[in-house]
N, CA, C and O atoms as a GROMACS GRO file, in nm:
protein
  280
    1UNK      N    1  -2.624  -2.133  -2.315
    1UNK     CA    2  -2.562  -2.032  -2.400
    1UNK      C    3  -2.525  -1.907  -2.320
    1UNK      O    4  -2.430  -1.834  -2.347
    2UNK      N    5  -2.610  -1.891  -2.217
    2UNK     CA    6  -2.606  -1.741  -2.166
    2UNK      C    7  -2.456  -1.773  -2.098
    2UNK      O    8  -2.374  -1.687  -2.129
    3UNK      N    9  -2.417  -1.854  -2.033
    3UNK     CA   10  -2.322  -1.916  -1.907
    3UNK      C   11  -2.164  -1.904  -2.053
    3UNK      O   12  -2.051  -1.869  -2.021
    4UNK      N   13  -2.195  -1.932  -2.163
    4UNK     CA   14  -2.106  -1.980  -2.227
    4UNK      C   15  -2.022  -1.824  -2.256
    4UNK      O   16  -1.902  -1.798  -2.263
    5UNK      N   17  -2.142  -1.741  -2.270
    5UNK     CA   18  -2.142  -1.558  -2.344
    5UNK      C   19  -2.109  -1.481  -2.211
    5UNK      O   20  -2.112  -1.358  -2.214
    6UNK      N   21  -2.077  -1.549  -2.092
    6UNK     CA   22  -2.013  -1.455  -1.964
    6UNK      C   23  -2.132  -1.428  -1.852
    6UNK      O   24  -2.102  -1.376  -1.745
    7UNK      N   25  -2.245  -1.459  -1.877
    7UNK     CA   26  -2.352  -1.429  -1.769
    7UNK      C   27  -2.311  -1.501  -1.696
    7UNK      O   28  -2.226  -1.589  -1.711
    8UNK      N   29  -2.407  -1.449  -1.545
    8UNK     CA   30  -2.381  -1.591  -1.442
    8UNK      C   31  -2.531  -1.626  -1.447
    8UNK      O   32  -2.623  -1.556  -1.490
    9UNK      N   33  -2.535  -1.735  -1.399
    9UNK     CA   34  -2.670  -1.839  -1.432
    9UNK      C   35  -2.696  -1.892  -1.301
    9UNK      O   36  -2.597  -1.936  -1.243
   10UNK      N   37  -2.804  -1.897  -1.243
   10UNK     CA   38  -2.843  -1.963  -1.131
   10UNK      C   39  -2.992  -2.056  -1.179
   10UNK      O   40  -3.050  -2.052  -1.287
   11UNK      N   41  -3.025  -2.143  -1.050
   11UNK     CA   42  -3.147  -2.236  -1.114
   11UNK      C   43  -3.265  -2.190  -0.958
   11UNK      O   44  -3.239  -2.198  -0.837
   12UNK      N   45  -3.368  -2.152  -1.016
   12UNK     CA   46  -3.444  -2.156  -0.930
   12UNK      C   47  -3.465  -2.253  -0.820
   12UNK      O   48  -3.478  -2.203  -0.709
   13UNK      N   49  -3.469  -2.343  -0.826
   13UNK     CA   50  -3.463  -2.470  -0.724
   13UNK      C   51  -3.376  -2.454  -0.620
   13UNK      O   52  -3.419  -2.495  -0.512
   14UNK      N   53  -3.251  -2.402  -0.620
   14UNK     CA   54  -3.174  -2.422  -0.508
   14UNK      C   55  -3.162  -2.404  -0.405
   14UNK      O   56  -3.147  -2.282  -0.402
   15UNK      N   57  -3.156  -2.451  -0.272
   15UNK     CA   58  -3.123  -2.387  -0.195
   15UNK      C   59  -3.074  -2.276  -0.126
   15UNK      O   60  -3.143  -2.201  -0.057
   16UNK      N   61  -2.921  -2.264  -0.149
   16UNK     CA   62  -2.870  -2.158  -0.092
   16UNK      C   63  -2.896  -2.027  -0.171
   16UNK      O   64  -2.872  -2.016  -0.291
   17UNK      N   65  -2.952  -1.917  -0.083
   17UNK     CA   66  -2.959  -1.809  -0.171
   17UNK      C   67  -2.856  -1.730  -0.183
   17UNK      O   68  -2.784  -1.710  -0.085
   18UNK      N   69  -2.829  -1.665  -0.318
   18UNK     CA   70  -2.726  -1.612  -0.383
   18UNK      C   71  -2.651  -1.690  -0.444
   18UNK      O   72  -2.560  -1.637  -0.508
   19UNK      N   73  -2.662  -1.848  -0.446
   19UNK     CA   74  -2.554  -1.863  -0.562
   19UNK      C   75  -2.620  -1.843  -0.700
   19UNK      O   76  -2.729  -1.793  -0.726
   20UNK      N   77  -2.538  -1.890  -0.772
   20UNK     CA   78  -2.445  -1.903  -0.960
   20UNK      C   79  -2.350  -1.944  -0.963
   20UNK      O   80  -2.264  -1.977  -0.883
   21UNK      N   81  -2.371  -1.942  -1.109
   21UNK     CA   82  -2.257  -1.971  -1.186
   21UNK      C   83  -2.193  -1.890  -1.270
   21UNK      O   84  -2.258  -1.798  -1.319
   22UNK      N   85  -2.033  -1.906  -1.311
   22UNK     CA   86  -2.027  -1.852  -1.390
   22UNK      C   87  -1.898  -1.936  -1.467
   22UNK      O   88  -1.823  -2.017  -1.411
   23UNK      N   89  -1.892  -1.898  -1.598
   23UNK     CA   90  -1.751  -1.935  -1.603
   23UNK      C   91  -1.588  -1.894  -1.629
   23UNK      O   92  -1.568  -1.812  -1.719
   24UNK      N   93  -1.483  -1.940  -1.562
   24UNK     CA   94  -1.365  -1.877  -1.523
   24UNK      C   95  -1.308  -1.944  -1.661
   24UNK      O   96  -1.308  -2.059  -1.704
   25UNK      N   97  -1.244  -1.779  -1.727
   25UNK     CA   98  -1.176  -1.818  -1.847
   25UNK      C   99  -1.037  -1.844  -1.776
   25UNK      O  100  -1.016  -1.855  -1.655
   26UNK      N  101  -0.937  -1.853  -1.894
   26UNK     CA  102  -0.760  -1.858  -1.863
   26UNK      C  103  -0.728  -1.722  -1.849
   26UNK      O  104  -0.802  -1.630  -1.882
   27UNK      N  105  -0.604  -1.711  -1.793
   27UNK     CA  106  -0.611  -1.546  -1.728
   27UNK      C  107  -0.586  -1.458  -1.854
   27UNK      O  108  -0.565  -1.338  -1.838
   28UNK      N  109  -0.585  -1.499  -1.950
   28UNK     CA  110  -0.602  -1.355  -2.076
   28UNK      C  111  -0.762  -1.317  -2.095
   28UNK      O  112  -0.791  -1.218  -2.162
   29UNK      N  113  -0.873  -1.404  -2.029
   29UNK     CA  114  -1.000  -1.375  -2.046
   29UNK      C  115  -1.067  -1.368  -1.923
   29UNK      O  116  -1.188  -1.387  -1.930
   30UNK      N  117  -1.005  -1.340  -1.782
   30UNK     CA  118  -1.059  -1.334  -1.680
   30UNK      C  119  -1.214  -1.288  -1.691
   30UNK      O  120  -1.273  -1.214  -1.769
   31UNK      N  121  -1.270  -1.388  -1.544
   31UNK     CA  122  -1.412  -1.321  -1.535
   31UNK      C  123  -1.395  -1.217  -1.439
   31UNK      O  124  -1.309  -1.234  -1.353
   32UNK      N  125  -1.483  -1.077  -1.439
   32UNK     CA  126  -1.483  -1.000  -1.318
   32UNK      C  127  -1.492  -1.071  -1.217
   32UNK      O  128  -1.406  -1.046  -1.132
   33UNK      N  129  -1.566  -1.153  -1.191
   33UNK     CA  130  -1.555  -1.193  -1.040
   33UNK      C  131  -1.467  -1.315  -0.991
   33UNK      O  132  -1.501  -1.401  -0.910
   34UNK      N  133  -1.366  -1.306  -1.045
   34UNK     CA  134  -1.248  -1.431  -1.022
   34UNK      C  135  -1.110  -1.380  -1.041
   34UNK      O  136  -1.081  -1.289  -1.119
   35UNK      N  137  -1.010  -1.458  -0.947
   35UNK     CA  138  -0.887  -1.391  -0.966
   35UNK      C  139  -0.838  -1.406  -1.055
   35UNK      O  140  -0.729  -1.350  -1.056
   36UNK      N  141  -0.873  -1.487  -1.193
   36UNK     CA  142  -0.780  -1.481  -1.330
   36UNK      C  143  -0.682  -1.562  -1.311
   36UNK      O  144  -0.592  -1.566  -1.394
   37UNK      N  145  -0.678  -1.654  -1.182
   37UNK     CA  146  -0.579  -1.720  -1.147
   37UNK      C  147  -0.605  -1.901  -1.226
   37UNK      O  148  -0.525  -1.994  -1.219
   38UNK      N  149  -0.721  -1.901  -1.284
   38UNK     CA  150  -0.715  -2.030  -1.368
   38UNK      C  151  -0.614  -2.081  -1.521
   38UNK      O  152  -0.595  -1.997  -1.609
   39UNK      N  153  -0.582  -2.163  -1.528
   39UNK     CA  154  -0.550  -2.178  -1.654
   39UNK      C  155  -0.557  -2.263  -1.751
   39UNK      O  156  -0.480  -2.291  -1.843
   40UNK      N  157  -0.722  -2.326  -1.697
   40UNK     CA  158  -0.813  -2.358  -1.844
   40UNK      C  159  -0.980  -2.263  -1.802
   40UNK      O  160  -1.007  -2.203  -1.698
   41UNK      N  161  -1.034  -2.276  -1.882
   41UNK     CA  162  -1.198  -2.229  -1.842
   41UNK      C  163  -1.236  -2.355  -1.763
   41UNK      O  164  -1.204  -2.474  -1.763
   42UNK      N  165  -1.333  -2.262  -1.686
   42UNK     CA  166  -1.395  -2.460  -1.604
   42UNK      C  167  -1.513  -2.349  -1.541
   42UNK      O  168  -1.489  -2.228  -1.533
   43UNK      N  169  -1.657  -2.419  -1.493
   43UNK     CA  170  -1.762  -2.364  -1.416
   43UNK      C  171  -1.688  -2.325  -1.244
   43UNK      O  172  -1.610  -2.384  -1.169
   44UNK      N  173  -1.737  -2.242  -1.243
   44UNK     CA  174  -1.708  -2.223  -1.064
   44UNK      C  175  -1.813  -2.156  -1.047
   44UNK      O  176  -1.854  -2.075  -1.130
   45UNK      N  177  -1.880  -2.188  -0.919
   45UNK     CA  178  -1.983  -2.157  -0.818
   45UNK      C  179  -1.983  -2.064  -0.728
   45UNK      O  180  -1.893  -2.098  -0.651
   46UNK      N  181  -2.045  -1.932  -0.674
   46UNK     CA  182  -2.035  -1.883  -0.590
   46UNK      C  183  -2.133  -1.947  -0.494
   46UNK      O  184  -2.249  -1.934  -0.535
   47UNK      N  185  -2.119  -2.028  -0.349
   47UNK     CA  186  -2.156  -2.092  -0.297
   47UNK      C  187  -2.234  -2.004  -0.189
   47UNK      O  188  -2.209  -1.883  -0.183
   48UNK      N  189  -2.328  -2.062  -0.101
   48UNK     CA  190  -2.424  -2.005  -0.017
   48UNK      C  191  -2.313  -1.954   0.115
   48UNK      O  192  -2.363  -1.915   0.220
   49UNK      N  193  -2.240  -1.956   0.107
   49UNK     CA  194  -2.103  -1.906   0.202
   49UNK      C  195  -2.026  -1.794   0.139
   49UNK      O  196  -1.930  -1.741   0.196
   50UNK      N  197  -2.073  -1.754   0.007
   50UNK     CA  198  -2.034  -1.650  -0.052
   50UNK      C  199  -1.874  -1.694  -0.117
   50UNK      O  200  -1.798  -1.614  -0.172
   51UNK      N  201  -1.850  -1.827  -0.096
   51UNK     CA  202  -1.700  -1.870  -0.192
   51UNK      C  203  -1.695  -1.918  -0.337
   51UNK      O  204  -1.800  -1.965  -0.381
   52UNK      N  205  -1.582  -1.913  -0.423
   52UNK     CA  206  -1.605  -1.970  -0.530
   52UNK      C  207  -1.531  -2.065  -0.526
   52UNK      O  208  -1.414  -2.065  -0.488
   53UNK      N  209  -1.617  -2.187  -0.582
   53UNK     CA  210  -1.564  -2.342  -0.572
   53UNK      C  211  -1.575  -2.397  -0.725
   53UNK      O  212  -1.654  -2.339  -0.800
   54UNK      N  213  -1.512  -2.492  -0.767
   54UNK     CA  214  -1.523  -2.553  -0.890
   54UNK      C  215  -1.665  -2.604  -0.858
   54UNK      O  216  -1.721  -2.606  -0.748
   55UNK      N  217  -1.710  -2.647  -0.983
   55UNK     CA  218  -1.891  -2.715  -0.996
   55UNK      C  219  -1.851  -2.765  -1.110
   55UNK      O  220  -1.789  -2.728  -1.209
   56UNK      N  221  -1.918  -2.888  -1.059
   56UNK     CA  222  -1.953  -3.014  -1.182
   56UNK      C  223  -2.069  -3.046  -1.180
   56UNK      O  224  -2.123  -3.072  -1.072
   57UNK      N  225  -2.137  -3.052  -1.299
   57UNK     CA  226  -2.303  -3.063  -1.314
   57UNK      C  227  -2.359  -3.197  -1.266
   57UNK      O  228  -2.304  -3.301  -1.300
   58UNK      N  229  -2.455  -3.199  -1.196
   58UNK     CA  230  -2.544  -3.322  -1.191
   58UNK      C  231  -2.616  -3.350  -1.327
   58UNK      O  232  -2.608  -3.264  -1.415
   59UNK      N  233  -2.670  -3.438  -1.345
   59UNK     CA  234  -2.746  -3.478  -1.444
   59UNK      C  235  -2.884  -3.429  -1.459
   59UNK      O  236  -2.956  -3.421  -1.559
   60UNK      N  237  -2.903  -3.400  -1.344
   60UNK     CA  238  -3.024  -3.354  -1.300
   60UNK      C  239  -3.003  -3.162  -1.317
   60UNK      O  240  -3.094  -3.091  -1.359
   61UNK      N  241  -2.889  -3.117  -1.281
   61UNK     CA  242  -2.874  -2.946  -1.346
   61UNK      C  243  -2.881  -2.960  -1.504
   61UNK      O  244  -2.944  -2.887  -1.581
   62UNK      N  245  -2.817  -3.049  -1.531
   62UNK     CA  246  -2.806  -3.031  -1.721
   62UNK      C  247  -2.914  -3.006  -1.755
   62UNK      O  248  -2.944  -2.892  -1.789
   63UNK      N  249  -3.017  -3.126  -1.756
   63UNK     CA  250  -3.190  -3.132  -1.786
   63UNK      C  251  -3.288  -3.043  -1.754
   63UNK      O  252  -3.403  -3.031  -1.795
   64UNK      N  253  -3.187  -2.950  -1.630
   64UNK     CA  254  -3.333  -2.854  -1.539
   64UNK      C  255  -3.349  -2.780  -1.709
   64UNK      O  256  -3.291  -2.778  -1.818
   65UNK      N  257  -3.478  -2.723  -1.635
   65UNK     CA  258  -3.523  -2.622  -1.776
   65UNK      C  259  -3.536  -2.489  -1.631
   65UNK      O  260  -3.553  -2.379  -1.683
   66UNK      N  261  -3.531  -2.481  -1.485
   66UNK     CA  262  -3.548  -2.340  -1.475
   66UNK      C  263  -3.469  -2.247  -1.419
   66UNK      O  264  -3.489  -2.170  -1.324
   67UNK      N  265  -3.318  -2.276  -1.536
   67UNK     CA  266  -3.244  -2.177  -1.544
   67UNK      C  267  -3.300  -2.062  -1.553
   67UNK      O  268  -3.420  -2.039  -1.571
   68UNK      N  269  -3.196  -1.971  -1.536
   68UNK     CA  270  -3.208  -1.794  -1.559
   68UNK      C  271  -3.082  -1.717  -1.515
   68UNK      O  272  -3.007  -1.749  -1.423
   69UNK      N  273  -3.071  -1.610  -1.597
   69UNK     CA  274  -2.965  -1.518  -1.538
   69UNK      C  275  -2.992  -1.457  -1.405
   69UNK      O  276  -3.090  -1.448  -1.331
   70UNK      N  277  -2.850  -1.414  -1.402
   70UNK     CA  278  -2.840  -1.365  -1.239
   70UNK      C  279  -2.824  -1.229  -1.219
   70UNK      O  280  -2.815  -1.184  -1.105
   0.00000   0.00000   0.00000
């Protein structure tokens, strides 16, 4: 829910530090941290390289329970 309402969401488990998530609306609902250059919503990742990449969930992110905001 939080990811859905504009937070970015990261999972304790991960590796690289500093990522999240967040998600990139169509450019009438840009997120602050994206160029507004999408034109559907979709998850994108700020990656341990500091880039944002599309993200598609594992099965194993869906189920985690130790989400949290970022």
């Amino acid at each position: 829910m939080q990811l859905k309402e504009g937070a970015k969401v990261a999972r304790d488990g991960w590796n690289g530090r500093g990522m999240w998530l967040v998600i990139c609306f169509a450019p009438s609902l840009p997120h602050p941290e994206t160029s507004g250059m999408i034109a559907r919503p979709c998850i994108v990742m700020k990656d341990a390289q500091g880039m944002l990449v599309p993200w598609l969930a594992s099965q194993t992110d869906v189920l985690a329970e130790d989400w949290g905001t970022v």
